[in-house]
HTML snippet that shows the backbone in 3Dmol.js (N, CA, C, O; Angstrom):
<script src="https://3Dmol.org/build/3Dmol-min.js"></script>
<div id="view" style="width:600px;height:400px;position:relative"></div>
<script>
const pdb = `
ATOM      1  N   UNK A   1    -165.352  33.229 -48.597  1.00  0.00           N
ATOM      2  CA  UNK A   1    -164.355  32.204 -48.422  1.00  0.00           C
ATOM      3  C   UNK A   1    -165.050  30.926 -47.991  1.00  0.00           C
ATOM      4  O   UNK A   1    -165.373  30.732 -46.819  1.00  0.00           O
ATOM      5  N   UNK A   2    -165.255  30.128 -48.894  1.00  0.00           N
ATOM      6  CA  UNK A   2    -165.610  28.500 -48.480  1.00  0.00           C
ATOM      7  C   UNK A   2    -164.621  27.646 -47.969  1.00  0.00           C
ATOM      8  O   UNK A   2    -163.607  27.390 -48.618  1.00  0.00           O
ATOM      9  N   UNK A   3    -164.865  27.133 -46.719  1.00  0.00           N
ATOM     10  CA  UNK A   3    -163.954  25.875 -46.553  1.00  0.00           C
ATOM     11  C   UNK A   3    -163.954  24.927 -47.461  1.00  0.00           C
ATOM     12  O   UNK A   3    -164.899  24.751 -48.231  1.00  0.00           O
ATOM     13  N   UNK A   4    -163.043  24.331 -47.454  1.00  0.00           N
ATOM     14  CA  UNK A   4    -162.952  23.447 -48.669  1.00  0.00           C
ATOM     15  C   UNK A   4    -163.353  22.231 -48.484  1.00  0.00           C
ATOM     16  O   UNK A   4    -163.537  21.344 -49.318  1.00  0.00           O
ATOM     17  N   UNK A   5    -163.482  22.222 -47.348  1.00  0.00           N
ATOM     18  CA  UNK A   5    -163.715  20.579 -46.558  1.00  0.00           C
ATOM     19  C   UNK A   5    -165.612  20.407 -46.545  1.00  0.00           C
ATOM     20  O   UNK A   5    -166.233  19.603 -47.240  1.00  0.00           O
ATOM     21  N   UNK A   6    -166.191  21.351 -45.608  1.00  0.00           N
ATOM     22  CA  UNK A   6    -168.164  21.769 -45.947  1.00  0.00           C
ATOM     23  C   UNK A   6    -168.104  22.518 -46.951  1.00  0.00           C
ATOM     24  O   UNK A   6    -169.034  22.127 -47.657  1.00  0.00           O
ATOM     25  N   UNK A   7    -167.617  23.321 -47.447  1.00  0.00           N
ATOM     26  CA  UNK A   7    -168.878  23.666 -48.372  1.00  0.00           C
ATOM     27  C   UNK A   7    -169.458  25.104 -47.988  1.00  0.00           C
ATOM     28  O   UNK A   7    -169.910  25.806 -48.893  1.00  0.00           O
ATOM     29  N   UNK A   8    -169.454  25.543 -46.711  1.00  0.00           N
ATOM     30  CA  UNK A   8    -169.942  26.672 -45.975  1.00  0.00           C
ATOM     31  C   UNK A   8    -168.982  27.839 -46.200  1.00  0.00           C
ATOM     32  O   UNK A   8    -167.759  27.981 -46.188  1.00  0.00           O
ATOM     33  N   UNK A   9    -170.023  28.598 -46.405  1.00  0.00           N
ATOM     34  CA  UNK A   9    -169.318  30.151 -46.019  1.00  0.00           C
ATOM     35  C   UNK A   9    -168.481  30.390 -44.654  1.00  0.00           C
ATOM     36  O   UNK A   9    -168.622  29.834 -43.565  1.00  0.00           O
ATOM     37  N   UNK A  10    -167.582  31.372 -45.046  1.00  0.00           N
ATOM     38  CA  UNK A  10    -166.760  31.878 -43.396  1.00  0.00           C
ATOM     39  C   UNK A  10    -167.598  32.840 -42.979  1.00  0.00           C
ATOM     40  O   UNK A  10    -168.259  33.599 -43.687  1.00  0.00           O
ATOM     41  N   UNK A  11    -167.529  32.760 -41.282  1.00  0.00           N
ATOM     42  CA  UNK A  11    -168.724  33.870 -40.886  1.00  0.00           C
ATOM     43  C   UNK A  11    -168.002  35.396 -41.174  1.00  0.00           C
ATOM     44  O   UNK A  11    -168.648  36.380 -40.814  1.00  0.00           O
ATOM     45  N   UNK A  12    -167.149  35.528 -41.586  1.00  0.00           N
ATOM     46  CA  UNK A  12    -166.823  37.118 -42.223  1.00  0.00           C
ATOM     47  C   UNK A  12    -167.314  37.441 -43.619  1.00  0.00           C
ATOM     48  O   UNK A  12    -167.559  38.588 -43.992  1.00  0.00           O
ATOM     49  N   UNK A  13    -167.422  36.526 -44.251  1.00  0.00           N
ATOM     50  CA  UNK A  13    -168.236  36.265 -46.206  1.00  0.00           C
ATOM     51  C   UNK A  13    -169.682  36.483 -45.263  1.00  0.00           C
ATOM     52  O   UNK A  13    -170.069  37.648 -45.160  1.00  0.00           O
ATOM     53  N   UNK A  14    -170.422  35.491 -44.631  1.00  0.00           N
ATOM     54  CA  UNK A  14    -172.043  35.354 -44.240  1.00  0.00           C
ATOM     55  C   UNK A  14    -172.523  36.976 -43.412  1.00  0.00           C
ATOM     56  O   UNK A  14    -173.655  37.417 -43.210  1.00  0.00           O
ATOM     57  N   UNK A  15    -171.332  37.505 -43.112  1.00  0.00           N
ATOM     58  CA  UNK A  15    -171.886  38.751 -41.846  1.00  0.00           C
ATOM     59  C   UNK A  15    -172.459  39.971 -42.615  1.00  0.00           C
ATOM     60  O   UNK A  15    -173.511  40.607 -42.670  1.00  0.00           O
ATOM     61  N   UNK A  16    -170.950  39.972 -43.306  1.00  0.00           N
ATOM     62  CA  UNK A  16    -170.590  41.475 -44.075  1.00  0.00           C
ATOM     63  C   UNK A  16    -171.315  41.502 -45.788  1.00  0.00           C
ATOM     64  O   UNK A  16    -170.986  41.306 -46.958  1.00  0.00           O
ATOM     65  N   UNK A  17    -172.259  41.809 -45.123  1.00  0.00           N
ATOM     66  CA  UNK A  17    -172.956  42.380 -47.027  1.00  0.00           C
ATOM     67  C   UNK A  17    -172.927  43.818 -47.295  1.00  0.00           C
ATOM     68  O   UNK A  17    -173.355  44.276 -48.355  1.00  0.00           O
ATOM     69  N   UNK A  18    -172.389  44.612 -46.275  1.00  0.00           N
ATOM     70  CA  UNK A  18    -172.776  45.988 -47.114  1.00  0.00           C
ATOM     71  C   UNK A  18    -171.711  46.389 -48.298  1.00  0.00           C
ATOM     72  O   UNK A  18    -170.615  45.850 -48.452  1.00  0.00           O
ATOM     73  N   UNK A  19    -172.132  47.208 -48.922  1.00  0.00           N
ATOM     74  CA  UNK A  19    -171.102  47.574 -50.030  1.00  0.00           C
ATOM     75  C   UNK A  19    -169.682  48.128 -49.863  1.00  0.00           C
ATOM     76  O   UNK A  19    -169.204  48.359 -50.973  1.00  0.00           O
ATOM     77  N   UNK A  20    -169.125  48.322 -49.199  1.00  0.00           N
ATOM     78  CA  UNK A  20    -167.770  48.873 -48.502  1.00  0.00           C
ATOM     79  C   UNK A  20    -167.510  48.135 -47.743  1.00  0.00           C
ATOM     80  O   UNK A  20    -168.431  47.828 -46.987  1.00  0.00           O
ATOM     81  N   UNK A  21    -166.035  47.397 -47.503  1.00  0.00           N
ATOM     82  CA  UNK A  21    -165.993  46.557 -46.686  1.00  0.00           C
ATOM     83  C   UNK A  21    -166.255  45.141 -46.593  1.00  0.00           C
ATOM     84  O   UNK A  21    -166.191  44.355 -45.647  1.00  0.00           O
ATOM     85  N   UNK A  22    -166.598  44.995 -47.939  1.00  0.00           N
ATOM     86  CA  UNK A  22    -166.708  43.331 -47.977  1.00  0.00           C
ATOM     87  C   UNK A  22    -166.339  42.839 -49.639  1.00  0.00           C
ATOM     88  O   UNK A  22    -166.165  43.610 -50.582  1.00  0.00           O
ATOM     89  N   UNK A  23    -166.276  41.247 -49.675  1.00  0.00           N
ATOM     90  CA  UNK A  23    -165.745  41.010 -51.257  1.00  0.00           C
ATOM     91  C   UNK A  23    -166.663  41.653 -52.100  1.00  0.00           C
ATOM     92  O   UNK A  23    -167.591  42.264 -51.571  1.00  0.00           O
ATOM     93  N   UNK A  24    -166.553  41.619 -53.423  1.00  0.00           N
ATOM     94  CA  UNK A  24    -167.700  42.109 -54.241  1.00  0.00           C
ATOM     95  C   UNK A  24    -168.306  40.891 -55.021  1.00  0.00           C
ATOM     96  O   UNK A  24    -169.255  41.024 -55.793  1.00  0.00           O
ATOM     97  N   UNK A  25    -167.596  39.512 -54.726  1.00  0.00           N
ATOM     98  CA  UNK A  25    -168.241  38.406 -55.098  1.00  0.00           C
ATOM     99  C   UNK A  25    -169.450  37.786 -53.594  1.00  0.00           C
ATOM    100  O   UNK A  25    -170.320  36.945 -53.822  1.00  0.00           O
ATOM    101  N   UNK A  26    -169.278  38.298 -52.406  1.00  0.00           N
ATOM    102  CA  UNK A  26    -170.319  38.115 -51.272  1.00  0.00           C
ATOM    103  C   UNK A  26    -171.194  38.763 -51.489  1.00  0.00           C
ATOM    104  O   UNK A  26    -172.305  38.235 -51.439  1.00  0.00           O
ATOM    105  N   UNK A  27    -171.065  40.412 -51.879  1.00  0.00           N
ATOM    106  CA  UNK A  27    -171.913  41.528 -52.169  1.00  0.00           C
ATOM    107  C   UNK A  27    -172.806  40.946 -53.477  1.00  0.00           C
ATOM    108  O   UNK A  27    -174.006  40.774 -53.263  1.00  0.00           O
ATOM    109  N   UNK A  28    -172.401  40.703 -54.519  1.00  0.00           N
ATOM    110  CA  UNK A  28    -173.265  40.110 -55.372  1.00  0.00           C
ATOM    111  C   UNK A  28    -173.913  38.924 -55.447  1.00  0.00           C
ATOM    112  O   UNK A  28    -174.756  38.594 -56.281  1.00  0.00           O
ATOM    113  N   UNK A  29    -173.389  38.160 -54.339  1.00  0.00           N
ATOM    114  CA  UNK A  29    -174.274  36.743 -54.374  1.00  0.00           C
ATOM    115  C   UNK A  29    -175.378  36.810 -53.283  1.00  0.00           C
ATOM    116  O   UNK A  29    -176.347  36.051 -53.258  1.00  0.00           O
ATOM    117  N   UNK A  30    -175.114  37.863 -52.323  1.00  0.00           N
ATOM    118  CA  UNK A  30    -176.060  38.460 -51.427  1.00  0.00           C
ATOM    119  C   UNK A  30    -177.154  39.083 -52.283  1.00  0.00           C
ATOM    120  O   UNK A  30    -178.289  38.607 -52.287  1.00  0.00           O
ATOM    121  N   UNK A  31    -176.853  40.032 -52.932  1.00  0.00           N
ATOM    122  CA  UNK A  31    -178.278  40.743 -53.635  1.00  0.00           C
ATOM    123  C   UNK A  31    -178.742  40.362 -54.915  1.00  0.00           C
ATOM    124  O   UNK A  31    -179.677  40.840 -55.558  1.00  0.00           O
ATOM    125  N   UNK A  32    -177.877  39.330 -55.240  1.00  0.00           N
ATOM    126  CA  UNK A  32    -178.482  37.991 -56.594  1.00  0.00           C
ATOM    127  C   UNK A  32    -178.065  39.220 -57.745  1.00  0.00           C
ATOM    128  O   UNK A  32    -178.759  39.000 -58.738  1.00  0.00           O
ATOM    129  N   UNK A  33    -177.247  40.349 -57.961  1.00  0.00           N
ATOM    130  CA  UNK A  33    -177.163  40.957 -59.046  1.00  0.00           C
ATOM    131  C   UNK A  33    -175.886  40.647 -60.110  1.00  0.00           C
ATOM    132  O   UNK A  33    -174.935  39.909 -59.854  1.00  0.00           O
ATOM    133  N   UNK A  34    -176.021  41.118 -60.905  1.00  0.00           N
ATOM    134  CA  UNK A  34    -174.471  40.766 -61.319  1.00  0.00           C
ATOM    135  C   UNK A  34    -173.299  42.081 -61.621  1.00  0.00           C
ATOM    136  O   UNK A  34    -172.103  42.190 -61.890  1.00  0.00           O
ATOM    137  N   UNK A  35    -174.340  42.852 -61.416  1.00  0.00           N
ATOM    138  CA  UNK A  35    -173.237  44.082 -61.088  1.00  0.00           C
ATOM    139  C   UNK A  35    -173.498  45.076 -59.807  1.00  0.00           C
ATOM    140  O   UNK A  35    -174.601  45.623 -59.832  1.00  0.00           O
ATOM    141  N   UNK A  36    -173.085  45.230 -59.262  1.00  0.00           N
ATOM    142  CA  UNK A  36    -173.211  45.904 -57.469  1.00  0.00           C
ATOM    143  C   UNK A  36    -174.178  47.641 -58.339  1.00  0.00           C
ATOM    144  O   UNK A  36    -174.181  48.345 -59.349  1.00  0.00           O
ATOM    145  N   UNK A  37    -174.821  47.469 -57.005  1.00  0.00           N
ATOM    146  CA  UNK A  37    -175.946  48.952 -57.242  1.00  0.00           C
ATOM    147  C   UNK A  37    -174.922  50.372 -57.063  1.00  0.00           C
ATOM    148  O   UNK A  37    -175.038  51.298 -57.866  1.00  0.00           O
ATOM    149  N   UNK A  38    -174.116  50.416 -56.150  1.00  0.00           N
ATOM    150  CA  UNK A  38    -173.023  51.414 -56.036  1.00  0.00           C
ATOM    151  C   UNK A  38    -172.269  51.429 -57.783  1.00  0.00           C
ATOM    152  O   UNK A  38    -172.262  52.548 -58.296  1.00  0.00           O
ATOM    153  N   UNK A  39    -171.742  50.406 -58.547  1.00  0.00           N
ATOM    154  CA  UNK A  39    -171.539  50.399 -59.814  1.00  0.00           C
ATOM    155  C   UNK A  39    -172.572  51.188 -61.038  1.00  0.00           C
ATOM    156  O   UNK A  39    -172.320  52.117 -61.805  1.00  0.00           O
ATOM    157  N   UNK A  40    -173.847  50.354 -60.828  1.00  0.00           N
ATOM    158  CA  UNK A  40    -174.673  50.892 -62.332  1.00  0.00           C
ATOM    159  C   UNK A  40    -175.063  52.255 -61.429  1.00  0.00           C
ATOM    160  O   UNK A  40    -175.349  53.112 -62.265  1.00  0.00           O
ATOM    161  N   UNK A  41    -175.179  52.747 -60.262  1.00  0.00           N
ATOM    162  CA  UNK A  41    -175.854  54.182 -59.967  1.00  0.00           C
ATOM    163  C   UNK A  41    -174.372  55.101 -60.608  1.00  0.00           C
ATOM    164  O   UNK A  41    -174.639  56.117 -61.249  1.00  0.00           O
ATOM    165  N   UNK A  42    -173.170  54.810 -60.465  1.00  0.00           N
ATOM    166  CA  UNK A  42    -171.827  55.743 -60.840  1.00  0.00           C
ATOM    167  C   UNK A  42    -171.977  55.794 -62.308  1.00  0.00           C
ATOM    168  O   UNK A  42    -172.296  56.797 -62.947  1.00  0.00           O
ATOM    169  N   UNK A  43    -171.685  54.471 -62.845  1.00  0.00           N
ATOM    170  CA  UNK A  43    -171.950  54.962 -64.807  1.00  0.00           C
ATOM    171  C   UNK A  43    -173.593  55.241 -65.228  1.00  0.00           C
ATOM    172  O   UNK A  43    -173.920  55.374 -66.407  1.00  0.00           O
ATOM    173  N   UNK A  44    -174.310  55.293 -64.404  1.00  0.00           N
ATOM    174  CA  UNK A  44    -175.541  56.134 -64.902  1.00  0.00           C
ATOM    175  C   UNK A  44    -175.466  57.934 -64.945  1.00  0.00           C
ATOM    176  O   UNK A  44    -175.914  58.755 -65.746  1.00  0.00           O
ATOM    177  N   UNK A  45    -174.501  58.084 -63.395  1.00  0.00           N
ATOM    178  CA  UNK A  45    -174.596  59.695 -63.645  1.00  0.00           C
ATOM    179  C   UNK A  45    -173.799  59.953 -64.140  1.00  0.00           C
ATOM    180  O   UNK A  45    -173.730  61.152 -64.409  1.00  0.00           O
ATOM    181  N   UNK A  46    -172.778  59.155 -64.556  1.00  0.00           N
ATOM    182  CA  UNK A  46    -171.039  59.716 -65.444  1.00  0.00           C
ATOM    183  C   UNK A  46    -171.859  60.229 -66.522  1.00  0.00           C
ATOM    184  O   UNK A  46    -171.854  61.424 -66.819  1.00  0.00           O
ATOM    185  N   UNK A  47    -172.894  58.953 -67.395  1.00  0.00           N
ATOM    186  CA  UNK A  47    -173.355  58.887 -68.697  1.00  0.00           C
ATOM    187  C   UNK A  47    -174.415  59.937 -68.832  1.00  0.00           C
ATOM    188  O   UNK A  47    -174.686  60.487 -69.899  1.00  0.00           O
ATOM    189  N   UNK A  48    -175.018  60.191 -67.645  1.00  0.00           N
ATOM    190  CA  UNK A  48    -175.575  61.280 -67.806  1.00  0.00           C
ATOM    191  C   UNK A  48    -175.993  62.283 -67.388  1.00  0.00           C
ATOM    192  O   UNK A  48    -177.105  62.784 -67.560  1.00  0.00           O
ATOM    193  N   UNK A  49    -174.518  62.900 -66.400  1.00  0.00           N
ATOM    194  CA  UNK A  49    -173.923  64.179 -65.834  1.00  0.00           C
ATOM    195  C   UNK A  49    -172.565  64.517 -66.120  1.00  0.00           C
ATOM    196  O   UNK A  49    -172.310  65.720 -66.090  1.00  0.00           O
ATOM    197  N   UNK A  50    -171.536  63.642 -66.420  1.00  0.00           N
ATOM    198  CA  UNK A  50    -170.231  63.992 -66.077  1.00  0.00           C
ATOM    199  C   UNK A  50    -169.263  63.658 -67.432  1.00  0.00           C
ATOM    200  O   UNK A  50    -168.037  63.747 -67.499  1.00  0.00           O
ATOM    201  N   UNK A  51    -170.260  63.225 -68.539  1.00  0.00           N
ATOM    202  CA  UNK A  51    -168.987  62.671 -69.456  1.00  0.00           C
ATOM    203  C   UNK A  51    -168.314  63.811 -70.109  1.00  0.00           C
ATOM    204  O   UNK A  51    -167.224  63.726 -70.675  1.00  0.00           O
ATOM    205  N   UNK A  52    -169.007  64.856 -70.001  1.00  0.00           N
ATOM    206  CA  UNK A  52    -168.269  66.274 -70.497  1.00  0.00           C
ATOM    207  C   UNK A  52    -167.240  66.716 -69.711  1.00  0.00           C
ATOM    208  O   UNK A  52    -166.462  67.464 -70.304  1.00  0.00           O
ATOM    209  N   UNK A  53    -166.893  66.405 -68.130  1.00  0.00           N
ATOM    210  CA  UNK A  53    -166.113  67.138 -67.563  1.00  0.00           C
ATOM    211  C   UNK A  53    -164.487  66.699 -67.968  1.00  0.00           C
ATOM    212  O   UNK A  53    -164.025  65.618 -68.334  1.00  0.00           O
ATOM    213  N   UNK A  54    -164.017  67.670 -67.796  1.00  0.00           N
ATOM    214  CA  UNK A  54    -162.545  67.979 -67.762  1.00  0.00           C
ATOM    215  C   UNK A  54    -161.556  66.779 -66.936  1.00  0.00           C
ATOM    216  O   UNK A  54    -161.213  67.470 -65.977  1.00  0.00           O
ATOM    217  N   UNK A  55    -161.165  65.984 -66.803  1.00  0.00           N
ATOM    218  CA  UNK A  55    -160.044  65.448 -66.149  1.00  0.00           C
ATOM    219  C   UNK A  55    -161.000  64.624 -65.020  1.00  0.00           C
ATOM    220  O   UNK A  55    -160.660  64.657 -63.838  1.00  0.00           O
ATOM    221  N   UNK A  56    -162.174  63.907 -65.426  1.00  0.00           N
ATOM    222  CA  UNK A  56    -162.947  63.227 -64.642  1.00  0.00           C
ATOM    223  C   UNK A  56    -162.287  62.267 -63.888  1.00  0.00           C
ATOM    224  O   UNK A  56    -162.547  62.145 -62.691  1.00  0.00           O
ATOM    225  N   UNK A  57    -161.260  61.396 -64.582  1.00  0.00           N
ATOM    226  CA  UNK A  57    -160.594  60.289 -63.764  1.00  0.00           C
ATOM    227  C   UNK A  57    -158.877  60.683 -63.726  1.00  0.00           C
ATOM    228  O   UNK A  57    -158.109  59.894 -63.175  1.00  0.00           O
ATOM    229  N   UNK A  58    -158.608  61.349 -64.054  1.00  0.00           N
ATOM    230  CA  UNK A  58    -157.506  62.571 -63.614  1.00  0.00           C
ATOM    231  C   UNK A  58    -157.020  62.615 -62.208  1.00  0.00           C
ATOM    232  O   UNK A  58    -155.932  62.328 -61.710  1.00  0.00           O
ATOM    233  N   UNK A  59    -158.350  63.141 -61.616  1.00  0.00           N
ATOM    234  CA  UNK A  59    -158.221  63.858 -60.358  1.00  0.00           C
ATOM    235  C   UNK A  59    -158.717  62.715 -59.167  1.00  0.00           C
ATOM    236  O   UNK A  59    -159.536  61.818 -59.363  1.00  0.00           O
ATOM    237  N   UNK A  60    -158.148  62.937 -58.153  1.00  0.00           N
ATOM    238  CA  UNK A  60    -159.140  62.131 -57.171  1.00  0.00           C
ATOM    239  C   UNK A  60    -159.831  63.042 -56.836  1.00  0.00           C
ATOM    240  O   UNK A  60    -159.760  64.245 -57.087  1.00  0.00           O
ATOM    241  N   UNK A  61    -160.842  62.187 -55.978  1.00  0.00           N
ATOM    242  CA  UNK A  61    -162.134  62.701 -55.348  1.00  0.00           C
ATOM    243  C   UNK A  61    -161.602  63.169 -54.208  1.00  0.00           C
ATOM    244  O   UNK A  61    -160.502  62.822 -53.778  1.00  0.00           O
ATOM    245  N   UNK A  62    -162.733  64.377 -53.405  1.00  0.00           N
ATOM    246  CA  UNK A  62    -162.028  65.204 -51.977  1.00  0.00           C
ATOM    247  C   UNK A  62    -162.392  64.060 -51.227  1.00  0.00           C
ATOM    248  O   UNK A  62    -163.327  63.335 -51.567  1.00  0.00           O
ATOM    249  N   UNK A  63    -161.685  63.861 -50.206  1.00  0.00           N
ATOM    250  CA  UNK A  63    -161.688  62.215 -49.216  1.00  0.00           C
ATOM    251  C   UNK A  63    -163.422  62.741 -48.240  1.00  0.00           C
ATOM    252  O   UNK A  63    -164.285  61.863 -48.213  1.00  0.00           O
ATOM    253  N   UNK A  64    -163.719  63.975 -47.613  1.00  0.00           N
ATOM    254  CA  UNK A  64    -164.700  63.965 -47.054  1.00  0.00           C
ATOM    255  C   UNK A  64    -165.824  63.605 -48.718  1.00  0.00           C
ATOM    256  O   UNK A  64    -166.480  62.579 -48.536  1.00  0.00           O
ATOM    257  N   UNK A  65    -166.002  64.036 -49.670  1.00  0.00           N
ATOM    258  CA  UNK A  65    -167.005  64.014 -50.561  1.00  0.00           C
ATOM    259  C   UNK A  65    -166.716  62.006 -50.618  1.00  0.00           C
ATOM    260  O   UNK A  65    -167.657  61.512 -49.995  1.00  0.00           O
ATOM    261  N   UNK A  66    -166.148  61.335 -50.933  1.00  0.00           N
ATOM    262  CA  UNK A  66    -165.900  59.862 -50.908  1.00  0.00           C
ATOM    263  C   UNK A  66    -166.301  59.243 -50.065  1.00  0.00           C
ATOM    264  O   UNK A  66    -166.692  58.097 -50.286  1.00  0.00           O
ATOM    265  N   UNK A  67    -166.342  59.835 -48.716  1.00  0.00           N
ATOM    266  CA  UNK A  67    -166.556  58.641 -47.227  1.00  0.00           C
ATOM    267  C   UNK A  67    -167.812  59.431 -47.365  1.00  0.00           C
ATOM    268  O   UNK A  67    -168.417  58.799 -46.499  1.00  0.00           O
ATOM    269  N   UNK A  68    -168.826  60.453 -47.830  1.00  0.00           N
ATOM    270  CA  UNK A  68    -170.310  60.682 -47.559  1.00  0.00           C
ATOM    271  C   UNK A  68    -170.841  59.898 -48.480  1.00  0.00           C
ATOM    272  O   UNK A  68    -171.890  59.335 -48.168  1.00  0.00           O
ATOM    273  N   UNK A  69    -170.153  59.604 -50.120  1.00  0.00           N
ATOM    274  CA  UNK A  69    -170.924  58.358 -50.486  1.00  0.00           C
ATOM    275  C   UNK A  69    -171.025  56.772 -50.241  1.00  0.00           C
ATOM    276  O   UNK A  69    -171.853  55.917 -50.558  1.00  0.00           O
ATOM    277  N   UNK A  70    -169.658  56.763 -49.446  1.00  0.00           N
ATOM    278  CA  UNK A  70    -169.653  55.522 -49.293  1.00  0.00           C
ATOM    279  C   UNK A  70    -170.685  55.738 -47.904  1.00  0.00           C
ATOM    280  O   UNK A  70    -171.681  55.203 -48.392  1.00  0.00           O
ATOM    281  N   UNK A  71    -170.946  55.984 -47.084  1.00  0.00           N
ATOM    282  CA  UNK A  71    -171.847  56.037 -46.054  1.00  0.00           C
ATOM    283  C   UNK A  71    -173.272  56.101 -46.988  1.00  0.00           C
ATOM    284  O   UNK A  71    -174.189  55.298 -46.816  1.00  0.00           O
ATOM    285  N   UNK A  72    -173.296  56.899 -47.735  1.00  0.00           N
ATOM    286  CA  UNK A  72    -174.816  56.606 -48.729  1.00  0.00           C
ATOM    287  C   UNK A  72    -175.336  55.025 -49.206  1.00  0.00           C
ATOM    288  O   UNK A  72    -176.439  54.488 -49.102  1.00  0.00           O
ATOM    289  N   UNK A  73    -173.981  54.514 -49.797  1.00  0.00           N
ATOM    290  CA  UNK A  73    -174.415  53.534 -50.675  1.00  0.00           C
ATOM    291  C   UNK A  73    -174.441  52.298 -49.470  1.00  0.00           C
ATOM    292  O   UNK A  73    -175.043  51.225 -49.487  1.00  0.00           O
ATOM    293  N   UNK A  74    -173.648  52.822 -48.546  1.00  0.00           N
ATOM    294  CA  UNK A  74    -174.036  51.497 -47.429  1.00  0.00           C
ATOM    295  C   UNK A  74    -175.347  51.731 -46.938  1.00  0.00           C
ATOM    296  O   UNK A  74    -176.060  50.731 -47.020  1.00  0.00           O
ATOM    297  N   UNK A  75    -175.894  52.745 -46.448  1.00  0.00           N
ATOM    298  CA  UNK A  75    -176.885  52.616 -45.775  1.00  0.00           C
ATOM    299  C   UNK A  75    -178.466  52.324 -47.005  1.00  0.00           C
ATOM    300  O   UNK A  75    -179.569  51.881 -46.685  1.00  0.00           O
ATOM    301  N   UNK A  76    -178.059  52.703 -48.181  1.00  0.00           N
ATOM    302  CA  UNK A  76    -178.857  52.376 -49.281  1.00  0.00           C
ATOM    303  C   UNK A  76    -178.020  52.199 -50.357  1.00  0.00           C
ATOM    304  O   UNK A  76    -177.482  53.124 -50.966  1.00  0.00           O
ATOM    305  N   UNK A  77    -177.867  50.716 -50.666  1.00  0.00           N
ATOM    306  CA  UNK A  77    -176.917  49.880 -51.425  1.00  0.00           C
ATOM    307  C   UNK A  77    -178.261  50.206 -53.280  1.00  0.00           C
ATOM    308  O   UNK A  77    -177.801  50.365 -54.410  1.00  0.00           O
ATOM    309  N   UNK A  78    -179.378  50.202 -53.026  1.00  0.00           N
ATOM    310  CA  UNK A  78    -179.969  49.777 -54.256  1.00  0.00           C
ATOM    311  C   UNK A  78    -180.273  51.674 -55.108  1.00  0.00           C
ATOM    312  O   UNK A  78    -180.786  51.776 -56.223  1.00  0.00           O
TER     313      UNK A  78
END
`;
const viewer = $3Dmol.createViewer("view");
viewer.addModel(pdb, "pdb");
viewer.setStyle({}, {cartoon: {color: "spectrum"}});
viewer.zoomTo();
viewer.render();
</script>
């Protein structure tokens, strides 16, 4: 969030870079990418572990298996 008046980031955009928990336009202007590392690591193993399974986006995920990756990809975003 830029003020409109400077020009500057809000210190909640400047604090928060990890991948959970913050915009995904801060997250990418933080690590200069153009698609977040939590993104290309998911369609790498879909493409090449999971495109065979049954009802892949069907189902949700078990909530403990979800909060251990999101704790992964925060503590190693790349």
């Amino acid at each position: 969030m830029r003020s409109a008046e400077s020009g500057e980031a809000s210190a909640a955009e400047t604090v928060q870079v990890g991948v959970f928990g913050s915009s995904l336009t801060s997250h990418l202007r933080h690590t200069g990418r153009a698609v977040a590392p939590c993104i290309s690591s998911a369609m790498r193993y879909i493409s090449d572990s999971a495109a065979q399974s049954d009802g892949l986006f069907r189902r949700p995920g078990v909530l403990s298996r979800v909060e251990k990756l999101q704790e992964i990809m925060n503590s190693d975003p790349g």
